[in-house]
MDTraj code that builds the backbone (N, CA, C; nanometers):
import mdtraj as md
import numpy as np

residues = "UNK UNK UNK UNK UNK UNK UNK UNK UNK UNK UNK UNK UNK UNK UNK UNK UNK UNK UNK UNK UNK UNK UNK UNK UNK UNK UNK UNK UNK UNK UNK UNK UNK UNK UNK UNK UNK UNK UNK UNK UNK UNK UNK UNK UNK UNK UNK UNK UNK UNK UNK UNK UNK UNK UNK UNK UNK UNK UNK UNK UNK UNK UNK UNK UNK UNK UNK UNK UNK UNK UNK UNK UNK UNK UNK UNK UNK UNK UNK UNK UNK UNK UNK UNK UNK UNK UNK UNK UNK UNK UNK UNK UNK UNK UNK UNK UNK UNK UNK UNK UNK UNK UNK UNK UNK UNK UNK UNK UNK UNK UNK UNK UNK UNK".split()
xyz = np.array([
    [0.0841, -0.1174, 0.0000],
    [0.0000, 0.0000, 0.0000],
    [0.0887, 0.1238, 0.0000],
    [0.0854, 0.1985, -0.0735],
    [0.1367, 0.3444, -0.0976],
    [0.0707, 0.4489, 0.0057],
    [0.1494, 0.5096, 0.0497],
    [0.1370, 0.6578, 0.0777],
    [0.0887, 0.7848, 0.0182],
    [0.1045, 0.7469, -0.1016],
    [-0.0262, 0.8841, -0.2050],
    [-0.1305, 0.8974, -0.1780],
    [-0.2098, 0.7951, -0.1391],
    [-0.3221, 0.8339, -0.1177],
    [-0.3202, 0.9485, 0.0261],
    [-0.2301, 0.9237, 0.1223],
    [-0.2396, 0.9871, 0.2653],
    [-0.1665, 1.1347, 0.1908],
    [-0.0683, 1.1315, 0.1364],
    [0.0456, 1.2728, 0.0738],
    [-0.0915, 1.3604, 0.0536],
    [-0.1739, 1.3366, -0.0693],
    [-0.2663, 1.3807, -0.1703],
    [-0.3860, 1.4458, -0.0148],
    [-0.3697, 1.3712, 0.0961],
    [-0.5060, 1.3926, 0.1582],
    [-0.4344, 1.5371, 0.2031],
    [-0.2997, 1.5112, 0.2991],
    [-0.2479, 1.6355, 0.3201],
    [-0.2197, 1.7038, 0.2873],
    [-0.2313, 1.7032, 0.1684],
    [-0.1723, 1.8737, 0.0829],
    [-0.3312, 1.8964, 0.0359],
    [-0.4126, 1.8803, 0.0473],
    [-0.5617, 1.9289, 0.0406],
    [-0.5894, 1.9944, 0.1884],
    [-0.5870, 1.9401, 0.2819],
    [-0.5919, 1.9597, 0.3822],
    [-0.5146, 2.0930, 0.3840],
    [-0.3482, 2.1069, 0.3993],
    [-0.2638, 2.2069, 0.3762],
    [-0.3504, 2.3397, 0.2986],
    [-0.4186, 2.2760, 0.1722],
    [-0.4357, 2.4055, 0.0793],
    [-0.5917, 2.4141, 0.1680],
    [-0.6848, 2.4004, 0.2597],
    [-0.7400, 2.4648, 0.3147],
    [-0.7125, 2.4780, 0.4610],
    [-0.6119, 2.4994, 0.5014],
    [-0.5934, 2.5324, 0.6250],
    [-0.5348, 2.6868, 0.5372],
    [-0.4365, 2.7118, 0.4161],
    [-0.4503, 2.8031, 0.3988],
    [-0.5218, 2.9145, 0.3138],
    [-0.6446, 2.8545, 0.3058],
    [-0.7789, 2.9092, 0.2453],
    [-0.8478, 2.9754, 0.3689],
    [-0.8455, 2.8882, 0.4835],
    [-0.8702, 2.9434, 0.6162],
    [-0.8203, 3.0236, 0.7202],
    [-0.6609, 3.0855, 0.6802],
    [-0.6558, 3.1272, 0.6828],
    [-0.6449, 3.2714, 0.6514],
    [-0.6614, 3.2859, 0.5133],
    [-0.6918, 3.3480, 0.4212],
    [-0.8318, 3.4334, 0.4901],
    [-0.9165, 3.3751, 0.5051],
    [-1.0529, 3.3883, 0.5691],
    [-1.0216, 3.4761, 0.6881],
    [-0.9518, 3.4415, 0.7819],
    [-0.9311, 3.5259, 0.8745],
    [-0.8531, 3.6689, 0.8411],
    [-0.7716, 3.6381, 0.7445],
    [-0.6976, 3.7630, 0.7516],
    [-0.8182, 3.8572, 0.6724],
    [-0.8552, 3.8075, 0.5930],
    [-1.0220, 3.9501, 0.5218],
    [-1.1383, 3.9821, 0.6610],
    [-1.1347, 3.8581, 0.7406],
    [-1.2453, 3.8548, 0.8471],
    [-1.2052, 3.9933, 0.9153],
    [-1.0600, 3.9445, 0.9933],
    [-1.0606, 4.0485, 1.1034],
    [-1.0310, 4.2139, 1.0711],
    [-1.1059, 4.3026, 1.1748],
    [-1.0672, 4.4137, 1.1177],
    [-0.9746, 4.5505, 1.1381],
    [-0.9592, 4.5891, 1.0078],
    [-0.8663, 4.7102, 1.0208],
    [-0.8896, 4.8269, 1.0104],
    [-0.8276, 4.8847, 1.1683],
    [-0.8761, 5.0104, 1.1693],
    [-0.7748, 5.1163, 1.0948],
    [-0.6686, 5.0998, 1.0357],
    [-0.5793, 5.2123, 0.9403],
    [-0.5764, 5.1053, 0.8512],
    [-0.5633, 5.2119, 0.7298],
    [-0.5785, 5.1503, 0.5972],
    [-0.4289, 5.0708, 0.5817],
    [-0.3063, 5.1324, 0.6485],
    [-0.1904, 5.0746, 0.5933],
    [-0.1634, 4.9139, 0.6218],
    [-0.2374, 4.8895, 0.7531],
    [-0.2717, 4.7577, 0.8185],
    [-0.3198, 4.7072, 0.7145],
    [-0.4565, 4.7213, 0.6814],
    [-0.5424, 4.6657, 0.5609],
    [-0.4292, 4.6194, 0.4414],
    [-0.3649, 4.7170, 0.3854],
    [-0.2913, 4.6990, 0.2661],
    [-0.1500, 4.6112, 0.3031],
    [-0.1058, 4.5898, 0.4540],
    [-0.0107, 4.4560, 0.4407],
    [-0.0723, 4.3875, 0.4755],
    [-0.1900, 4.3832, 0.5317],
    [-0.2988, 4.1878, 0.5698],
    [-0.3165, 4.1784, 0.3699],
    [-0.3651, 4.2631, 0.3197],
    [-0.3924, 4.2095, 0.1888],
    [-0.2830, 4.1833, 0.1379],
    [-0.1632, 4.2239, 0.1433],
    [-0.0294, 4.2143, 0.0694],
    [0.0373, 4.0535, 0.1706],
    [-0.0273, 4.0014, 0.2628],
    [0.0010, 3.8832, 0.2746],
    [-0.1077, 3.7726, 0.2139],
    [-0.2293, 3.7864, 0.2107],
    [-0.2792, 3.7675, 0.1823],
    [-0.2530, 3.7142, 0.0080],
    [-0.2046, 3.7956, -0.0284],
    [-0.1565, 3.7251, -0.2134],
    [-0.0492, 3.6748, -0.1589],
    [0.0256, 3.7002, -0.0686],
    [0.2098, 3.5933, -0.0622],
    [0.1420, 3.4320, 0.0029],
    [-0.0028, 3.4129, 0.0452],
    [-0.0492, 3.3029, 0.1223],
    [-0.1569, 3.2294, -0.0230],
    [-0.1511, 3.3124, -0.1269],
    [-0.2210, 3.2740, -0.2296],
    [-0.1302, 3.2326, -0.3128],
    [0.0075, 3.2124, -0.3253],
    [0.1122, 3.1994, -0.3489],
    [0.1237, 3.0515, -0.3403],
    [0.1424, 3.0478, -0.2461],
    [0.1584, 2.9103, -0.1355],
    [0.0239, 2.8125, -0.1576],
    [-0.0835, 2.8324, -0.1679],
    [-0.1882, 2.8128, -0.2081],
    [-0.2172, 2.7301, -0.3670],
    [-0.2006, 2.8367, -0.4682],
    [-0.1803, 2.7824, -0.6228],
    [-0.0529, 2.7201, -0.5982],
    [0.0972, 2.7241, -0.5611],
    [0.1977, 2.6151, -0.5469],
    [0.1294, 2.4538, -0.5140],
    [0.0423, 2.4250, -0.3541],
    [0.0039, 2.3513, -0.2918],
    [-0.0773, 2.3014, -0.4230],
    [-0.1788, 2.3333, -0.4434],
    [-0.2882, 2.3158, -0.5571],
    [-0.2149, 2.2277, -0.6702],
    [-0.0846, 2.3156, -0.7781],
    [-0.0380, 2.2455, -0.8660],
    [0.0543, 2.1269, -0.7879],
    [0.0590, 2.1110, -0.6816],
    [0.1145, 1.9676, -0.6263],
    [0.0337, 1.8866, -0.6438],
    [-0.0347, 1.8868, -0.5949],
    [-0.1627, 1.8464, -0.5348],
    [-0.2695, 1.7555, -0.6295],
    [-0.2336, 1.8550, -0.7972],
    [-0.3168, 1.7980, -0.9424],
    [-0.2373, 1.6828, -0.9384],
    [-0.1014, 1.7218, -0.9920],
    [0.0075, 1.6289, -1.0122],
    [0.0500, 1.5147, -0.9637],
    [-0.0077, 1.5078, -0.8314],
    [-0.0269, 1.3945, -0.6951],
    [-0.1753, 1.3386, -0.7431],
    [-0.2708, 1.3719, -0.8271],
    [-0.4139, 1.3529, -0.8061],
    [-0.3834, 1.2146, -0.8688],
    [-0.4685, 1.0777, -0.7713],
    [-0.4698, 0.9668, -0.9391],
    [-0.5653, 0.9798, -1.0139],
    [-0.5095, 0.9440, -1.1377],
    [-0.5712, 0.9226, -1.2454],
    [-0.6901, 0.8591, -1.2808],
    [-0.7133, 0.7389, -1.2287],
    [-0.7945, 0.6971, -1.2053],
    [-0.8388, 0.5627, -1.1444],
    [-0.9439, 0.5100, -1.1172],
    [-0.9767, 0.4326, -0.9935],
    [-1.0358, 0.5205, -0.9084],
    [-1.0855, 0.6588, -0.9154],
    [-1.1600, 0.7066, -0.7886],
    [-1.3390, 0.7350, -0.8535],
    [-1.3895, 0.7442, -0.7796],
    [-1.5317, 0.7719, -0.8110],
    [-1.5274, 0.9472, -0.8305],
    [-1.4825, 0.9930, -0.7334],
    [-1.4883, 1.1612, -0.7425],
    [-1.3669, 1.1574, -0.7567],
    [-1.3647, 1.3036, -0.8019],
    [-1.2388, 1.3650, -0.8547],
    [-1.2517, 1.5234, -0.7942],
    [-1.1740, 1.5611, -0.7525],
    [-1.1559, 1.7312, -0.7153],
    [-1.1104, 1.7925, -0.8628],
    [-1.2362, 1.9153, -0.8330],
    [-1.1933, 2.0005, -0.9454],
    [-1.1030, 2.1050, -0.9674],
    [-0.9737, 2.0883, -0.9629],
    [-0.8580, 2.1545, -0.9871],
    [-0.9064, 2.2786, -1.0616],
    [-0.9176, 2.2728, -1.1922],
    [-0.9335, 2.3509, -1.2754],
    [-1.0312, 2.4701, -1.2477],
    [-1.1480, 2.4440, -1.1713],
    [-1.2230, 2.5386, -1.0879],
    [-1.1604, 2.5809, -0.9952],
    [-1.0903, 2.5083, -0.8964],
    [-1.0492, 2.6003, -0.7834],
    [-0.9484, 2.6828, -0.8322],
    [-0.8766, 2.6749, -0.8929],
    [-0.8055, 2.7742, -1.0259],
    [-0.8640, 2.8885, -1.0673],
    [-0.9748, 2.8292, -1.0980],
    [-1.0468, 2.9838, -1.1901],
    [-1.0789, 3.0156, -1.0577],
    [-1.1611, 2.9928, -0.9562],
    [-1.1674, 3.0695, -0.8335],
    [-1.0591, 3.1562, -0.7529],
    [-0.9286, 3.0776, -0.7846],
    [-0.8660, 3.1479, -0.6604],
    [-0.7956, 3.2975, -0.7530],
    [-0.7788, 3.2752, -0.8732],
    [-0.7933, 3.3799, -1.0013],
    [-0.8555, 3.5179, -0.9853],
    [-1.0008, 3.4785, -0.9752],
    [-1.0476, 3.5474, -0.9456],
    [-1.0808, 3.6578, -0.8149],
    [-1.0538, 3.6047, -0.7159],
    [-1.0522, 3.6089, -0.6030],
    [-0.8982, 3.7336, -0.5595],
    [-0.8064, 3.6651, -0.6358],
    [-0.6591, 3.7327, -0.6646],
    [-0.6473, 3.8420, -0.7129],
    [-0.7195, 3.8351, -0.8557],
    [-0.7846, 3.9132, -0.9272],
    [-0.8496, 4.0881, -0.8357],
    [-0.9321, 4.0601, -0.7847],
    [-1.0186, 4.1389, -0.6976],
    [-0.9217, 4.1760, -0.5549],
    [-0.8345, 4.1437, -0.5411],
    [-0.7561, 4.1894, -0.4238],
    [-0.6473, 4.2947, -0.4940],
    [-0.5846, 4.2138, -0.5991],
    [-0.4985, 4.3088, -0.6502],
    [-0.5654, 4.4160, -0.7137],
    [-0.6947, 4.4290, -0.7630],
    [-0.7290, 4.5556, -0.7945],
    [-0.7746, 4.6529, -0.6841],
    [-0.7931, 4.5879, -0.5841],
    [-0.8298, 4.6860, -0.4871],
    [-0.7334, 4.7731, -0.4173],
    [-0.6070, 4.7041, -0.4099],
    [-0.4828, 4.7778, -0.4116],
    [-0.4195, 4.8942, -0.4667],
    [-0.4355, 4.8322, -0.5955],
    [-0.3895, 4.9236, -0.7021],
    [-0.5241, 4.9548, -0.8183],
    [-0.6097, 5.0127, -0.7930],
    [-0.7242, 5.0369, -0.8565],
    [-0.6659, 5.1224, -0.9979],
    [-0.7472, 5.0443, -1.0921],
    [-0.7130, 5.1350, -1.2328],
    [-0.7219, 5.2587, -1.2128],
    [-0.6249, 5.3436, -1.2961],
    [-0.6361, 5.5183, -1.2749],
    [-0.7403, 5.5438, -1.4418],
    [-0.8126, 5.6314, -1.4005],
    [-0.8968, 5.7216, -1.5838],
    [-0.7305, 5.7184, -1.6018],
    [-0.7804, 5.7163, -1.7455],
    [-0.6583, 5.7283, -1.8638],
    [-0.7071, 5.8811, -1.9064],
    [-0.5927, 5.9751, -1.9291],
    [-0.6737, 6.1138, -2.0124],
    [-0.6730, 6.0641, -2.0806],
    [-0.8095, 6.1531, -2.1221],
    [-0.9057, 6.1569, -2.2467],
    [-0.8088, 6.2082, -2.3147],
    [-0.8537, 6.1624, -2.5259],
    [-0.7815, 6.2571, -2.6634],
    [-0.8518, 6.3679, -2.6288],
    [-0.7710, 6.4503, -2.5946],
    [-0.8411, 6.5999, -2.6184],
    [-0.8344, 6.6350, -2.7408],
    [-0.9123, 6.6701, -2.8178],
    [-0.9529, 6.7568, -2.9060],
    [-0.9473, 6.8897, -2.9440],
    [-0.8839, 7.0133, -3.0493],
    [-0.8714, 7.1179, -2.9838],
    [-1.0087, 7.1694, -3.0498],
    [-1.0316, 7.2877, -2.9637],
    [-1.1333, 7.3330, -3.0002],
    [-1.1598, 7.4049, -3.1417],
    [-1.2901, 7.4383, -3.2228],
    [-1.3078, 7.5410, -3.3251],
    [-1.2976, 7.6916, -3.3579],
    [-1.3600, 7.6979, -3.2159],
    [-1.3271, 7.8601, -3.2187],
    [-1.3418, 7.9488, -3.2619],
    [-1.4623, 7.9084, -3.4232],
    [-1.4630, 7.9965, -3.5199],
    [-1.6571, 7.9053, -3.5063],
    [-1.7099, 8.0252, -3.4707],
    [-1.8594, 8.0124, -3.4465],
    [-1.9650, 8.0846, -3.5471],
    [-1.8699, 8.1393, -3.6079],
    [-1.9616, 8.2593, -3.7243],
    [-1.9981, 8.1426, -3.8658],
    [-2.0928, 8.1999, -3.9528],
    [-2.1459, 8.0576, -3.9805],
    [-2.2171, 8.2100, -4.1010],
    [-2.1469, 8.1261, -4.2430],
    [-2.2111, 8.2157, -4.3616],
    [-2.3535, 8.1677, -4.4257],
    [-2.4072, 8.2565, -4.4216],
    [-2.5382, 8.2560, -4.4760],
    [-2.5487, 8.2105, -4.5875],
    [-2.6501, 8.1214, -4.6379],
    [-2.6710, 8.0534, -4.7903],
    [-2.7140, 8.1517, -4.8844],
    [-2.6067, 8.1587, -4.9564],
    [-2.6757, 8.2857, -5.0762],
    [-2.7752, 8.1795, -5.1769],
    [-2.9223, 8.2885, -5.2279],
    [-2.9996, 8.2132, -5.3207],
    [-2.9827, 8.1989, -5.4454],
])
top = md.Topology()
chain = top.add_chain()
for i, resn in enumerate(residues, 1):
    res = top.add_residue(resn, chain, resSeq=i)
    for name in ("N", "CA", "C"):
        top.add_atom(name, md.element.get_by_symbol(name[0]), res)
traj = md.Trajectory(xyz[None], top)
């Protein structure tokens, strides 16, 4: 009997102990923003660790012989997204200037001769 099956349980386990903690660090709260912006700036270094654990974790998955299968590929697009939405909140897109246009300036307007 192999040990993959037990490896595979703990690095699932691993990748939600740090999903959970993840949870706590958005849970608890901050009263100065600069706090906020290093809990979130650990917060992606623990999402890090997270997608690492995850691509172990596929790579460890067997192939087959199981009835269920974990969906890698979703928790992917989730944690993406999720990543996604932290790093923009950080660094929120700036307006781009607008093409300015210069103006006409010339408002006088000739009459239609008949």
């Amino acid at each position: 009997m192999t040990n993959e099956p037990i490896a595979l349980a703990m690095r699932r386990r691993s990748v939600l102990a740090l999903a959970l903690s993840l949870i706590a660090c958005l849970s608890s709260s901050a009263s100065d923003e600069s706090i906020e912006r290093e809990r979130l700036a650990a917060i992606l270094r623990e999402f890090d660790a997270i997608e690492r654990l995850t691509r172990e974790s596929e790579s460890a998955a067997p192939a087959s012989g199981t009835r269920y299968h974990f969906d890698y590929a979703r928790l992917r697009a989730d944690l993406a997204r999720v990543r996604a939405g932290v790093e923009d909140y950080l660094v929120p897109p700036r307006a781009q200037p607008r093409d300015l246009q210069a103006l006409q300036a010339n408002y006088r307007r000739e009459a239609a001769t008949p």
